[in-house]
Backbone as JSON, one array per atom type, in Angstrom:
{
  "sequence": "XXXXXXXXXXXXXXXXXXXXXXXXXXXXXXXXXXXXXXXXXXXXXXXXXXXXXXXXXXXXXXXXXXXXXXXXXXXXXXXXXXXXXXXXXXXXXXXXXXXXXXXXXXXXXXXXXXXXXXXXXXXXXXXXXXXXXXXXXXXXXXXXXXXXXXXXXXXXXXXXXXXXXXXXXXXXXXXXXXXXXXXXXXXXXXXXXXXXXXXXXXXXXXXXXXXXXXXXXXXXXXXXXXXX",
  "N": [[-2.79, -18.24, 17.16], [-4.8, -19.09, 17.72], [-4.92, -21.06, 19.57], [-5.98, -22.46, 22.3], [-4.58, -21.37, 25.12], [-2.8, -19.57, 24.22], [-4.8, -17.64, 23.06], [-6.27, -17.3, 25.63], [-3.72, -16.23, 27.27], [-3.66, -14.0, 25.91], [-5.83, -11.92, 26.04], [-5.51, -11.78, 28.71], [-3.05, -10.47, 29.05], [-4.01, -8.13, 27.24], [-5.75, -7.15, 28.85], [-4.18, -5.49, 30.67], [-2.97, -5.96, 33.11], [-0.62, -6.35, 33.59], [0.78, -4.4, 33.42], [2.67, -1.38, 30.98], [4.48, -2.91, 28.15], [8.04, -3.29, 28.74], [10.49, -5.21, 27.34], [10.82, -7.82, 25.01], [10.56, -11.04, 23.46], [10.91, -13.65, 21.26], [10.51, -16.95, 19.56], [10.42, -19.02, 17.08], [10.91, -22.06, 16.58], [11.98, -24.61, 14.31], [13.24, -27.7, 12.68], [14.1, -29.7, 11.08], [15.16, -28.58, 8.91], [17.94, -29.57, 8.7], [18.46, -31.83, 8.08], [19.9, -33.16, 4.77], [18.25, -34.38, 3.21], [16.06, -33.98, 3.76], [15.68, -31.08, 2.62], [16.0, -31.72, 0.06], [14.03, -32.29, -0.68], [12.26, -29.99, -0.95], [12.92, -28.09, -2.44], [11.59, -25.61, -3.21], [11.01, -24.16, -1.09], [13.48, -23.16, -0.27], [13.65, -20.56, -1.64], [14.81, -17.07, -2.32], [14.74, -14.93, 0.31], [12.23, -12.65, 0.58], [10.3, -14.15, -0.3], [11.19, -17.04, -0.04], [12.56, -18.46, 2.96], [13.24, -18.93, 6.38], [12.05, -16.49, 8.34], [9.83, -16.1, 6.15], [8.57, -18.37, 6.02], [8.15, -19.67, 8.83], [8.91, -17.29, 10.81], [6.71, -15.75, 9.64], [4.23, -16.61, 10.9], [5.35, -15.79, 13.57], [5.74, -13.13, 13.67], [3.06, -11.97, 13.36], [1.6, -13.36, 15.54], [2.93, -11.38, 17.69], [2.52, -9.1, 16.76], [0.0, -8.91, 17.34], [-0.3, -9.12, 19.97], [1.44, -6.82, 20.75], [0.52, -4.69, 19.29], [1.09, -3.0, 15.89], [2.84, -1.42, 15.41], [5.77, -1.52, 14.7], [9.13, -1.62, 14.73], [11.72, -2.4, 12.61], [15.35, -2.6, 13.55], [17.7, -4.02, 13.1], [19.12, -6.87, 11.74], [19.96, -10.5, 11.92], [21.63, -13.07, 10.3], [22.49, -16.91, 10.42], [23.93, -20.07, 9.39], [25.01, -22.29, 6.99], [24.52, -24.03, 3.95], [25.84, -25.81, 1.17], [24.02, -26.47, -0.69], [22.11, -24.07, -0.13], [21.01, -21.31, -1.37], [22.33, -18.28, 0.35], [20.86, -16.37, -0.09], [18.35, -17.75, 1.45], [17.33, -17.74, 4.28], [18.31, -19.7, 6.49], [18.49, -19.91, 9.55], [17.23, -16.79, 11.35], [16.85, -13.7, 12.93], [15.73, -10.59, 14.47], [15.66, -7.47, 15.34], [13.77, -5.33, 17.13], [11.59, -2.61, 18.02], [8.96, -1.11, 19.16], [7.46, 1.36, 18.98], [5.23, 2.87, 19.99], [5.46, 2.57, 23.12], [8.0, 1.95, 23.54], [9.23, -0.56, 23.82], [11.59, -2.97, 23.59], [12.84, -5.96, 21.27], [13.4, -9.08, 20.59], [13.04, -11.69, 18.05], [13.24, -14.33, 16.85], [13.62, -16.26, 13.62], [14.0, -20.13, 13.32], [15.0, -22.95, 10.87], [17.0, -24.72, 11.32], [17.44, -25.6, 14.14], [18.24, -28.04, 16.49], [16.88, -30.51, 17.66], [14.32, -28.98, 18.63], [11.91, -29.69, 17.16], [9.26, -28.41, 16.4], [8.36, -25.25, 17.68], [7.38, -22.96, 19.29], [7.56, -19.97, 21.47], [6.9, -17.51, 23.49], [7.79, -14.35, 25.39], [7.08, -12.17, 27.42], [7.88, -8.72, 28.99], [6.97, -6.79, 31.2], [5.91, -3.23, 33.02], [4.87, -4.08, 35.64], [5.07, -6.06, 35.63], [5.47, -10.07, 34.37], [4.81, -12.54, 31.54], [4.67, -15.41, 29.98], [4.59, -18.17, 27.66], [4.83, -21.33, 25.95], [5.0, -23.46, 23.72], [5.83, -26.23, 24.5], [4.72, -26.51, 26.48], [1.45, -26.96, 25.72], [-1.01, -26.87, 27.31], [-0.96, -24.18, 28.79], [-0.19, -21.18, 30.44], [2.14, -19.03, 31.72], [2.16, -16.31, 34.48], [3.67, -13.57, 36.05], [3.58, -11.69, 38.64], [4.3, -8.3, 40.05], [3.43, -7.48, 42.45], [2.2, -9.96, 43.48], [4.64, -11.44, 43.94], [5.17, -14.07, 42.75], [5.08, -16.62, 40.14], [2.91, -17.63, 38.67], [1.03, -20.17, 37.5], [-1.95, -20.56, 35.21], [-3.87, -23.24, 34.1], [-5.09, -23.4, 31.03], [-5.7, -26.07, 29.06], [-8.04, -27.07, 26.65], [-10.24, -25.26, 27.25], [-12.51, -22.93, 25.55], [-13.78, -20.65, 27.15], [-15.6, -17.69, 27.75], [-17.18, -18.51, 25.62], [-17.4, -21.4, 25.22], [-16.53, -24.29, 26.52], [-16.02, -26.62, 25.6], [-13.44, -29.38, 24.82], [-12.74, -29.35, 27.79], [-11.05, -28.2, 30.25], [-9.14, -30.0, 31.13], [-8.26, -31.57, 29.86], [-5.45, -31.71, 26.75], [-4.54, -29.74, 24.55], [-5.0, -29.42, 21.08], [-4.07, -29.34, 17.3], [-6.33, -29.44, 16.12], [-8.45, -28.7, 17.61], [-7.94, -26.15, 18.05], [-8.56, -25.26, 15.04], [-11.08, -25.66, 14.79], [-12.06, -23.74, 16.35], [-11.01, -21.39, 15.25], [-12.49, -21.31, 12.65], [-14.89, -21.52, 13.67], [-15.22, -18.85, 14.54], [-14.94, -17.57, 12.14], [-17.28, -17.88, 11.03], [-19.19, -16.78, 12.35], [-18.13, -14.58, 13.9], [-18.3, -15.13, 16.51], [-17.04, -14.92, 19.07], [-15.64, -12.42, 21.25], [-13.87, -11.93, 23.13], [-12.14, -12.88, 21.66], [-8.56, -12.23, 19.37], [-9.05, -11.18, 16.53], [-7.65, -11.63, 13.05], [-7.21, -9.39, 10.57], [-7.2, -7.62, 7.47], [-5.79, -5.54, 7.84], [-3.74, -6.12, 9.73], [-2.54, -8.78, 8.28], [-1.18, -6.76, 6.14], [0.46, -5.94, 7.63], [2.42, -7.81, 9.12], [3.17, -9.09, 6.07], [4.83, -6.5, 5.59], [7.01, -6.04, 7.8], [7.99, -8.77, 7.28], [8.83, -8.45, 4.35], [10.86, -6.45, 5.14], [12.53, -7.6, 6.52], [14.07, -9.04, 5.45], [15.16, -7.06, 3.23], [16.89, -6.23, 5.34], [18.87, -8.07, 5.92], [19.66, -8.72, 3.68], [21.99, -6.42, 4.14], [22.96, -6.99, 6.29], [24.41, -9.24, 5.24], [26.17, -8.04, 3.4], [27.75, -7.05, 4.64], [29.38, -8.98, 5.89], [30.83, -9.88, 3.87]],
  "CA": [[-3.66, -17.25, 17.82], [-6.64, -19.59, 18.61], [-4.54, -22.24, 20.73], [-6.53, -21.68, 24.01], [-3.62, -20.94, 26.06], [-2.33, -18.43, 23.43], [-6.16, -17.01, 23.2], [-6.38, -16.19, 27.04], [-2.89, -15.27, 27.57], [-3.43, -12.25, 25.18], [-7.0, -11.66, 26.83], [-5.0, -11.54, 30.17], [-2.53, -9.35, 28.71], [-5.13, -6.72, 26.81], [-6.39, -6.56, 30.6], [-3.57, -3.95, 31.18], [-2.48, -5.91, 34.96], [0.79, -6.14, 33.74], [1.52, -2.55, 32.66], [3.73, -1.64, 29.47], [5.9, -3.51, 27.9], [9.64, -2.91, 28.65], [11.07, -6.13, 26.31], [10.33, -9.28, 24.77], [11.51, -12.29, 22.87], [9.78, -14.71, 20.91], [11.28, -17.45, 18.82], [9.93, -19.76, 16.38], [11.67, -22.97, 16.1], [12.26, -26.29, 13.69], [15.01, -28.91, 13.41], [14.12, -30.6, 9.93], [16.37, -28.61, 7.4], [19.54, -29.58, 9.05], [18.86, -33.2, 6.81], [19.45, -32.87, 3.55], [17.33, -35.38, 2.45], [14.79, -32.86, 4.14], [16.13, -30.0, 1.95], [16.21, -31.98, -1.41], [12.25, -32.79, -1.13], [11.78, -29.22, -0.76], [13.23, -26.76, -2.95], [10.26, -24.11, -3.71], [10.9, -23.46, 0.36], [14.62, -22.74, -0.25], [13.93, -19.7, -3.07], [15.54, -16.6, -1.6], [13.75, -14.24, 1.29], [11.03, -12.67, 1.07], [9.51, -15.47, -0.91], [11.34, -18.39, 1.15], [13.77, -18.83, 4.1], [12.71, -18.88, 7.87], [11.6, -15.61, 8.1], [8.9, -16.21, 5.37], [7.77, -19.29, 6.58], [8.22, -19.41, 10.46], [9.03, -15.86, 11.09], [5.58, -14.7, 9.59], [3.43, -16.4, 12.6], [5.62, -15.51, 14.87], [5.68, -12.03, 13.66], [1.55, -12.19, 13.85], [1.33, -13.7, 17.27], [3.87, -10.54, 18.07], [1.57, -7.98, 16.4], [-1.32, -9.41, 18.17], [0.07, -8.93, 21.63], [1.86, -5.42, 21.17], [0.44, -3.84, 17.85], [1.89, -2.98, 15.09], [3.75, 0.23, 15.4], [7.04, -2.23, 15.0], [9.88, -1.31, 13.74], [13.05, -3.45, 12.52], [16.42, -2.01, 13.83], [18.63, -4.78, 12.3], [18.83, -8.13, 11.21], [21.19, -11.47, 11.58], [21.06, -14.64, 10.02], [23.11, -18.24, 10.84], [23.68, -21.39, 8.9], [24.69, -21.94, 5.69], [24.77, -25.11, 3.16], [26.29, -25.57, -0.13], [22.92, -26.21, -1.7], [20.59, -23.76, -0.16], [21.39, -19.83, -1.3], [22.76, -17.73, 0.78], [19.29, -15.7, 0.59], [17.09, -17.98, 1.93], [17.85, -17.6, 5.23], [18.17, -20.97, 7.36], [18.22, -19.1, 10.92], [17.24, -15.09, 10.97], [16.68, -13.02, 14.24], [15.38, -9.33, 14.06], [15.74, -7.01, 16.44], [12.85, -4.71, 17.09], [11.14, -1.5, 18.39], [7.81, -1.17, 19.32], [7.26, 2.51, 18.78], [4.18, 3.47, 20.94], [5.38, 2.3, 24.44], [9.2, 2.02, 23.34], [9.4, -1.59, 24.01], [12.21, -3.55, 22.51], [12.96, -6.88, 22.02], [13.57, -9.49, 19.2], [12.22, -12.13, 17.42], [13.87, -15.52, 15.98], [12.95, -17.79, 13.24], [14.91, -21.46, 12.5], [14.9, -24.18, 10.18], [18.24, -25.93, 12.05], [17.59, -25.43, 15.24], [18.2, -29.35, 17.05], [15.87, -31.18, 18.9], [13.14, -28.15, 18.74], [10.5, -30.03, 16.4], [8.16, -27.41, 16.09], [8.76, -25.45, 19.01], [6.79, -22.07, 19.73], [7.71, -19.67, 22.87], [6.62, -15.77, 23.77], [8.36, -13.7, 26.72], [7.21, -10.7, 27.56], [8.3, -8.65, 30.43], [6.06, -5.57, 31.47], [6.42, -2.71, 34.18], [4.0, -4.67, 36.74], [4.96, -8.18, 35.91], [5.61, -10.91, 32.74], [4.1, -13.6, 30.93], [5.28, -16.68, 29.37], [3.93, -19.24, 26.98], [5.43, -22.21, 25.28], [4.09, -24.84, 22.98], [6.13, -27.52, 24.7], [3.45, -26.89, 27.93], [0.42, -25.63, 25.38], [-2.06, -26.51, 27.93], [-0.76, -23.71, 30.32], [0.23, -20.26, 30.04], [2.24, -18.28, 33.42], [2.54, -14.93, 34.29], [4.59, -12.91, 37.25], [2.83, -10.15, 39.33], [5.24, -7.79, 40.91], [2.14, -7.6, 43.69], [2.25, -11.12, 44.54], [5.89, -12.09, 44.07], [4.91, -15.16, 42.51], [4.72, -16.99, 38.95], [1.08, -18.1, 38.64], [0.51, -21.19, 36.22], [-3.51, -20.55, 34.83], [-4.18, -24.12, 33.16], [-6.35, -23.43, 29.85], [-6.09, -26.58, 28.24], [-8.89, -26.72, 25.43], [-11.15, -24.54, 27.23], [-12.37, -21.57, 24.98], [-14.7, -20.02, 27.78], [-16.98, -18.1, 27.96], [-17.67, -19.04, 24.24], [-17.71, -22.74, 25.21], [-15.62, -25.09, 27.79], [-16.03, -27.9, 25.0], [-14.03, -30.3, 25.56], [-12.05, -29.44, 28.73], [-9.5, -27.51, 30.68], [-8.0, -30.71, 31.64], [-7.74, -32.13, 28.42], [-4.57, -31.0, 26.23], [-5.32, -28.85, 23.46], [-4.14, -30.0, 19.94], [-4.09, -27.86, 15.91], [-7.88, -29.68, 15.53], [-9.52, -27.85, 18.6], [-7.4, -24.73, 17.5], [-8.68, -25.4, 13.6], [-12.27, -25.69, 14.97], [-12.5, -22.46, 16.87], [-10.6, -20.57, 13.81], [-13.79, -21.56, 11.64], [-16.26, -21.1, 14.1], [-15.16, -17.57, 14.32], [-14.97, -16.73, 10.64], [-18.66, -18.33, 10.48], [-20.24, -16.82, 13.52], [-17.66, -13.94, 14.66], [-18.97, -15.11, 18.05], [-16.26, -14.42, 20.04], [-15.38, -10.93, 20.92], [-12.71, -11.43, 23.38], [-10.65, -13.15, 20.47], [-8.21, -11.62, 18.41], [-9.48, -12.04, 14.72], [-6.51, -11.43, 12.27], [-7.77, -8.73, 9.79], [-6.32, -7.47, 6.21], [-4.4, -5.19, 8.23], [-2.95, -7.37, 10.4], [-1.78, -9.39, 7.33], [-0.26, -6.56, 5.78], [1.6, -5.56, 8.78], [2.73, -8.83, 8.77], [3.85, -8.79, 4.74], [5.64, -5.91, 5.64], [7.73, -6.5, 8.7], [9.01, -9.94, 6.24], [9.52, -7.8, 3.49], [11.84, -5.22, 5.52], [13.64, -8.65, 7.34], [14.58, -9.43, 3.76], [15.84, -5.92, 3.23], [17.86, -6.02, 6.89], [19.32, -9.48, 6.08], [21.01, -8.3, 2.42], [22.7, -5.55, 4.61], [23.73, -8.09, 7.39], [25.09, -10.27, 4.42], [27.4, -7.19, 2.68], [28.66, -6.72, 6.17], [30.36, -10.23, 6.4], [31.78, -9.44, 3.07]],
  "C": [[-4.9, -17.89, 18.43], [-6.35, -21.07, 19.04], [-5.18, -21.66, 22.26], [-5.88, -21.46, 24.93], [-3.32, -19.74, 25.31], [-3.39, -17.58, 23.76], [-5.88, -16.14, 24.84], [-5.26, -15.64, 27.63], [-3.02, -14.23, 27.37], [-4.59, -11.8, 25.63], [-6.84, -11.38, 27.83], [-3.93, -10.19, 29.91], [-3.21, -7.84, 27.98], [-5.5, -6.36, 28.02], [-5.7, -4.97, 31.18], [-2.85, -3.98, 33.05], [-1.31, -5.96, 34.43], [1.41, -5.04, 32.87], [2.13, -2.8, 31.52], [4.72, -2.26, 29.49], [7.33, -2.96, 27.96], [10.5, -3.71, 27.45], [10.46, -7.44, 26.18], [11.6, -10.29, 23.6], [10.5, -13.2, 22.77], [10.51, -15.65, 19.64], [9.8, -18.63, 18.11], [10.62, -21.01, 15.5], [11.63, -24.51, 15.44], [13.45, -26.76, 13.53], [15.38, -29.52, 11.87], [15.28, -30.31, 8.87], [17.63, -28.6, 7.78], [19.87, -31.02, 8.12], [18.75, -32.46, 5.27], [18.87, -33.44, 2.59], [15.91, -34.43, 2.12], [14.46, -31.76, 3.2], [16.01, -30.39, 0.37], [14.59, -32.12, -1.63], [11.42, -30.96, -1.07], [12.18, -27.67, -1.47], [12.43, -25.32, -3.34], [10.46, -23.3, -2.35], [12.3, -22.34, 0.53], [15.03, -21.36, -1.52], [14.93, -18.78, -1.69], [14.47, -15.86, -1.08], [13.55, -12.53, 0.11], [10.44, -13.8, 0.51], [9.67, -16.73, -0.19], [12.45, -17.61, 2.55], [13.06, -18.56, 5.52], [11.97, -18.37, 8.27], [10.19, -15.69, 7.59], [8.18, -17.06, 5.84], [7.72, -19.56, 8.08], [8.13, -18.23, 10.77], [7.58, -15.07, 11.05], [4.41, -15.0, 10.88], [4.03, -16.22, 13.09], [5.49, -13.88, 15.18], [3.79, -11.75, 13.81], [1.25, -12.02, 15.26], [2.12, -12.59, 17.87], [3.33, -9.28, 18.13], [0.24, -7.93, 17.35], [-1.47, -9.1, 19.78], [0.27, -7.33, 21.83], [1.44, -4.74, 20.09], [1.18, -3.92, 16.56], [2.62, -2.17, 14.68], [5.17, -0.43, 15.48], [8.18, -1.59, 14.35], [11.25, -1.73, 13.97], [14.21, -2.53, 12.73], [17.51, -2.53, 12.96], [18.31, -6.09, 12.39], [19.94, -9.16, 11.32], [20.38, -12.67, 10.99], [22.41, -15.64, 10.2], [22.95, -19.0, 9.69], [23.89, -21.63, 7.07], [25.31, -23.36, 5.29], [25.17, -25.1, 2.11], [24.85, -25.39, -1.18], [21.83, -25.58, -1.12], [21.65, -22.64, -0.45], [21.32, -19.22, 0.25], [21.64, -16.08, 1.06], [18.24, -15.98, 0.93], [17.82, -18.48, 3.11], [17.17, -18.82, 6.74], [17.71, -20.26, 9.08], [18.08, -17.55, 10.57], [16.41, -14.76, 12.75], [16.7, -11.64, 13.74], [15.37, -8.9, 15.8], [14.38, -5.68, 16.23], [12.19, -3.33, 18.11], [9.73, -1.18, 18.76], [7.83, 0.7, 19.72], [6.13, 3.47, 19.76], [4.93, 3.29, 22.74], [7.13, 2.18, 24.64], [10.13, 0.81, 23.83], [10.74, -2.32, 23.51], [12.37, -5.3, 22.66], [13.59, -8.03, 20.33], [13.11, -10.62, 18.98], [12.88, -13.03, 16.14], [12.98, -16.54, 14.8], [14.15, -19.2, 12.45], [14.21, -22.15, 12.32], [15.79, -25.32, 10.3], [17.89, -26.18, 13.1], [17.69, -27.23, 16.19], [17.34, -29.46, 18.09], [14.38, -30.5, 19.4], [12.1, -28.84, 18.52], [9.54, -28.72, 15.8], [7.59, -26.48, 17.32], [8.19, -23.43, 18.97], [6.89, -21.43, 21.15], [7.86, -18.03, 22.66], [7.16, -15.97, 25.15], [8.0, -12.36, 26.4], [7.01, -9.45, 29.19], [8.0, -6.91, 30.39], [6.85, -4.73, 33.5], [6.1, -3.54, 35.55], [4.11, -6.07, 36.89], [5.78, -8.51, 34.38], [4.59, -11.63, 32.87], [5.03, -14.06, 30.0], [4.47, -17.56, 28.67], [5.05, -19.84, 26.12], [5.18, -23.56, 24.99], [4.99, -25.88, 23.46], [5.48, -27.91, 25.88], [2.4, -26.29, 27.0], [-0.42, -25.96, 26.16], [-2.1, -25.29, 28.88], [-0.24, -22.51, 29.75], [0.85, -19.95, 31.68], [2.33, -16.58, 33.31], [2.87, -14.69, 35.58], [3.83, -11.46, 37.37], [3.77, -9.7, 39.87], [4.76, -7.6, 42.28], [2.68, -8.53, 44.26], [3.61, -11.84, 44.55], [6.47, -13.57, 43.72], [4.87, -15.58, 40.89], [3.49, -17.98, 39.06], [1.08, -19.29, 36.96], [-0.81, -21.1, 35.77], [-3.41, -21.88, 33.48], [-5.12, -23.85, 32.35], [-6.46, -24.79, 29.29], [-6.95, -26.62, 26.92], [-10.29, -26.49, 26.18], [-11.18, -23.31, 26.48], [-13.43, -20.38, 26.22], [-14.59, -18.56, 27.64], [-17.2, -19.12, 26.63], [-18.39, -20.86, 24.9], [-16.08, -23.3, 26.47], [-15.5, -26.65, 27.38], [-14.58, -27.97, 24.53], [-13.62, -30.23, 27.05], [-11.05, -28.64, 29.03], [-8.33, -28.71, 31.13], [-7.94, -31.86, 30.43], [-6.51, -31.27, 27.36], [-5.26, -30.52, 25.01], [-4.21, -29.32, 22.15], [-4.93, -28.74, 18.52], [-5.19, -28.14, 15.92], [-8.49, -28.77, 16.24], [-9.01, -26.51, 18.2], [-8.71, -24.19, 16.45], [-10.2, -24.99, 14.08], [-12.56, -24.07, 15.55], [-12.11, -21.55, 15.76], [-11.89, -20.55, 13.22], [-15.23, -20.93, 11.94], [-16.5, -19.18, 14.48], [-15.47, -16.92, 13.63], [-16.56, -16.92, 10.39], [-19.06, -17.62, 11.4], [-19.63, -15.64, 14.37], [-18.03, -13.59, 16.22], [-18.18, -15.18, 19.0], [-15.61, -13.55, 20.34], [-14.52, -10.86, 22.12], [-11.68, -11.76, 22.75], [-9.79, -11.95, 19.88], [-8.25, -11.87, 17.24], [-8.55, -10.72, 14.21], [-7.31, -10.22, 11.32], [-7.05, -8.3, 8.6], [-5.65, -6.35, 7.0], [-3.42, -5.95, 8.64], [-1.87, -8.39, 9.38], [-0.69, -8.5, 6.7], [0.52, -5.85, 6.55], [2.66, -6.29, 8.85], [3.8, -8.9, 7.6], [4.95, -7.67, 5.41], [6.9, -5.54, 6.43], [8.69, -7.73, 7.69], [9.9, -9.19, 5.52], [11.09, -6.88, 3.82], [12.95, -6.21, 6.12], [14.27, -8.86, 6.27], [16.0, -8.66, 3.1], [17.34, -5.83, 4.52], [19.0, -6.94, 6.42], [20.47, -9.39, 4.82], [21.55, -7.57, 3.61], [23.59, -6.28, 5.93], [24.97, -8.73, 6.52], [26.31, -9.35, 3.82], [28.23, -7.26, 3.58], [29.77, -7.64, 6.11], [30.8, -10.02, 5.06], [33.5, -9.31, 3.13]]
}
């Protein structure tokens, strides 16, 4: 939420130029637990969901950064999950995808998280596609966010790099933005709530959050009887 491309995307989107949401898609991807070397150094990750599996740990920022954009009036339709090893359970869910509802504006759209996924790394990407336009972001360009006007017929690149402006323009728009300059503005927020076009996370927000997991959890047994 306080990657400066992320930041003014959703500052561009609160604006209201690209009308309501029609659908989206937002994934949240890693590569590591396809070793199982990876998987043996890590068992506390592999309990079963809600406590571990994708979901829990990927899934919950992505579900955040999701809330943050469209609210939280969400609501889970159904649930899949992918991938299965002899030594992880069968409820901590390696890949999981939710499908979703956005209740106020009647949005839909869905919302991936993996722990197989190849060649990702650590791989972050929002779509969301409004009456008047979209927007795009993806941590494999984070200096840059785009968005599509139905006006100008065009996809518009707006380079942020690690400008937070107004707040500050320390150190650069043409410098790439990395987790430290993130980490730093996070802090300087919580100390100084001096930025008021941010979005600062709040104990709702969290348990919106919690509870969206919790119900993927719920979706994901009922996926699993299915293949039965």
């Amino acid at each position: 939420l306080f990657t400066a491309s992320v930041r003014e995307a959703l500052i561009f989107w609160k604006s209201g130029k690209l009308g309501r949401p029609i659908h989206f898609d937002l994934k949240y991807y890693h590569g590591d637990y396809l070793k199982k070397e990876y998987r043996d150094r890590r068992p506390s990750r592999l309990v079963p969901a809600p406590d571990g599996g994708a979901m829990a740990d990927l899934g919950s920022h992505a579900i955040s950064l999701l809330i943050a954009f469209l609210g939280d009036k969400l609501r889970i339709m159904s649930a899949l999950q992918a991938g299965h090893y002899e030594d992880v359970n069968d409820e901590s869910d390696l890949f999981s995808s939710i499908f979703l509802l956005e209740e106020v504006t009647k949005a839909v759209g869905t919302l991936s998280a993996s722990r197989i996924s190849s060649g990702t790394g650590d791989q972050v990407s929002i779509e969301l596609y409004a009456e008047k336009g979209a927007l795009r972001y993806s941590s494999i360009s984070a200096d840059y966010y785009e968005f599509y006007s139905e006006e100008s017929g065009v996809w518009t690149r707006k380079l942020v790099g690690s400008s937070f402006k107004p707040v500050t323009s320390f150190p650069s728009e043409h410098v790439s933005p990395g987790w430290l300059r993130s980490m730093i503005h996070a802090n300087y927020i919580f100390l100084t709530g001096n930025d008021p076009d941010a979005f600062v996370p709040d104990i709702q927000h969290g348990l919106a959050v919690q509870r969206l997991v919790t119900q993927t959890a719920e979706h994901l047994k009922t996926f699993r009887k299915s293949q039965i």
